[in-house]
Backbone bond lengths (Angstrom), bond angles and torsions (degrees), N, CA, C in turn:
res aa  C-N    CA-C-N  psi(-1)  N-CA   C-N-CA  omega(-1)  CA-C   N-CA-C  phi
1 X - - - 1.445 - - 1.525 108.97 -
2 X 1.315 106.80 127.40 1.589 108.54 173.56 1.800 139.37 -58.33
3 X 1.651 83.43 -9.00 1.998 110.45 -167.81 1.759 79.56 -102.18
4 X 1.589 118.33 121.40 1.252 127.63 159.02 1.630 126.01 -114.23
5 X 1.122 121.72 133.26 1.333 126.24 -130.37 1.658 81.10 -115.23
6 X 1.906 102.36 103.34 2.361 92.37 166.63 1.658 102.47 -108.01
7 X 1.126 106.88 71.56 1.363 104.37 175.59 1.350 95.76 -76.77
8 X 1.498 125.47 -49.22 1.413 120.10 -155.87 1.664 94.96 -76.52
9 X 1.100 146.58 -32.74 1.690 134.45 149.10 1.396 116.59 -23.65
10 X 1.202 113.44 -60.58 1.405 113.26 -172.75 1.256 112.60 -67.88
11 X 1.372 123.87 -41.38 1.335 125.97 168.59 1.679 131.44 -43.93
12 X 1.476 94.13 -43.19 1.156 110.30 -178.19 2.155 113.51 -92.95
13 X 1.143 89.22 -2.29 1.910 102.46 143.93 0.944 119.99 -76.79
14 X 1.313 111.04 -62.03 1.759 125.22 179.14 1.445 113.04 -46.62
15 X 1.668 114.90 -33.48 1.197 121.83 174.91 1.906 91.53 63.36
16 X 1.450 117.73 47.37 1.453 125.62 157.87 1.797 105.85 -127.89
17 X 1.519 93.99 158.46 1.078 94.53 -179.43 1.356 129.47 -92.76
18 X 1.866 143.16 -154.12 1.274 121.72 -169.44 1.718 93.91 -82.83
19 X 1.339 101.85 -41.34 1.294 119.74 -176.25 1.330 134.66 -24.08
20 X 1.621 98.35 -59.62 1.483 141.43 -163.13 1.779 93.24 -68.10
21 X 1.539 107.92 -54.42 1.674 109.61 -156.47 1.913 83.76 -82.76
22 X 1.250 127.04 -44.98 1.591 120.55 -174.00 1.740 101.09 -34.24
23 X 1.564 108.65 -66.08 1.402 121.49 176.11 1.534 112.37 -28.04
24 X 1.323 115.33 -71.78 1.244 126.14 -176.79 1.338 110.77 -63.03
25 X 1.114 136.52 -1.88 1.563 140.75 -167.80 1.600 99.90 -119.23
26 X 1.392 116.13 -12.88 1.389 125.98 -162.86 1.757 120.77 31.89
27 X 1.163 99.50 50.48 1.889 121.15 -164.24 2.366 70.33 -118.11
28 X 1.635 82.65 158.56 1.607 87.74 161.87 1.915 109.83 -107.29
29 X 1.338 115.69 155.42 0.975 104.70 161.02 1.217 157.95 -12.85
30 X 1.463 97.90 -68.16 1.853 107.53 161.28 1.446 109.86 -49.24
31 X 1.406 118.80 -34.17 1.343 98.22 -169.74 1.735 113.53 -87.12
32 X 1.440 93.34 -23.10 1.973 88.69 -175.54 1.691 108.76 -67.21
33 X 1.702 118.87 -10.69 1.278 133.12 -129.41 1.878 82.98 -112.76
34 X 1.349 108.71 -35.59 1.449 135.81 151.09 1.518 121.31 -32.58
35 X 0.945 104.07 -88.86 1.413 142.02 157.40 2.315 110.26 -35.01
36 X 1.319 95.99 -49.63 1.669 121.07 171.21 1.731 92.57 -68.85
37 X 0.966 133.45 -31.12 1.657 118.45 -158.69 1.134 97.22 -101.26
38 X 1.505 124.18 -51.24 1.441 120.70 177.06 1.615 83.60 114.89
39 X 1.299 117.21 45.40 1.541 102.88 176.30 1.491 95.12 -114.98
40 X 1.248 120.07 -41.66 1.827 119.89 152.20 1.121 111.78 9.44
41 X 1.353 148.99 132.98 1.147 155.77 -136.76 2.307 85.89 -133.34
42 X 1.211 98.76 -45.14 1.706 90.91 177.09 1.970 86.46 -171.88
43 X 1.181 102.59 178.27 1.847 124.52 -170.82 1.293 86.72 -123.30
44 X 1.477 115.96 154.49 1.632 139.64 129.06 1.298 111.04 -76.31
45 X 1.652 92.35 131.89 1.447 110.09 159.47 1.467 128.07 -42.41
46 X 1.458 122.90 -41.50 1.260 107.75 163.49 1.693 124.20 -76.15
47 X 1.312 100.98 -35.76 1.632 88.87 162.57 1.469 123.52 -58.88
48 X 1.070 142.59 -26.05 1.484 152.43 157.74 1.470 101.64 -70.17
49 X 0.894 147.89 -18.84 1.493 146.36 175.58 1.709 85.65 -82.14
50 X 1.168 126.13 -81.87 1.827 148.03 -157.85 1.638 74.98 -35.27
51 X 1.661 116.18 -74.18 1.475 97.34 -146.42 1.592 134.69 -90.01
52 X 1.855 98.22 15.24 1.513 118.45 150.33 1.263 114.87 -80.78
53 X 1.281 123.53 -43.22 1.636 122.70 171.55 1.615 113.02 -33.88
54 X 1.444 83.39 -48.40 2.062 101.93 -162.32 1.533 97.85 -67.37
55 X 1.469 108.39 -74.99 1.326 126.63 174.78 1.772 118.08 -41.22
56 X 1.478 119.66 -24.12 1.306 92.03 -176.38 1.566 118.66 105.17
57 X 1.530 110.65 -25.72 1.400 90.23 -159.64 1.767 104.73 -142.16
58 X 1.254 120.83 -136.05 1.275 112.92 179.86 1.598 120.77 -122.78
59 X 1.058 113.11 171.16 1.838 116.40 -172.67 1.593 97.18 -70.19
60 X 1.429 130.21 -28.74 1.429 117.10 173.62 1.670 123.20 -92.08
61 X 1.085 101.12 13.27 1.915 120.94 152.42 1.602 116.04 -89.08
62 X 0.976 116.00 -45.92 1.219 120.23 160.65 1.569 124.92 -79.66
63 X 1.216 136.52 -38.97 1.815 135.92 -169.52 1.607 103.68 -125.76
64 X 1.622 94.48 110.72 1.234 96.67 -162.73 1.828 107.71 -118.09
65 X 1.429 118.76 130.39 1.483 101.97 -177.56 1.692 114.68 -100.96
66 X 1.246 87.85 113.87 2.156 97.04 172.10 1.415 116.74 -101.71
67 X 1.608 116.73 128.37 1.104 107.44 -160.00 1.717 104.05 -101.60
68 X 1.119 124.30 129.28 1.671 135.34 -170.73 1.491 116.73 -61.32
């Protein structure tokens, strides 16, 4: 897939864990871990809003396009 997913980058800036932001996102694990793999089929805007809020930073730190 050409949409690459650095959640776990940002995380590991944040120096938080997958856990920590799932909690705060009130999403469960498996699914942020989902969402972390890039197997996610697509995001909500407010969930992409929630985990720049949390995180600090912007939707193009996290969703990145590589072309194949």
């Amino acid at each position: 897939m050409p949409i690459v997913v650095n959640l776990d980058v940002m995380l590991a800036r944040r120096k938080m864990q997958s856990k920590e932001l799932a909690e705060k996102l009130g999403i469960t694990p498996v699914n942020l871990s989902i969402l972390k793999t890039g197997k996610a089929k697509g995001v909500r805007f407010d969930t992409l809003e929630a985990i720049c809020k949390i995180l600090d930073c912007q939707p193009g730190d996290i969703l990145e396009y590589v072309e194949k």
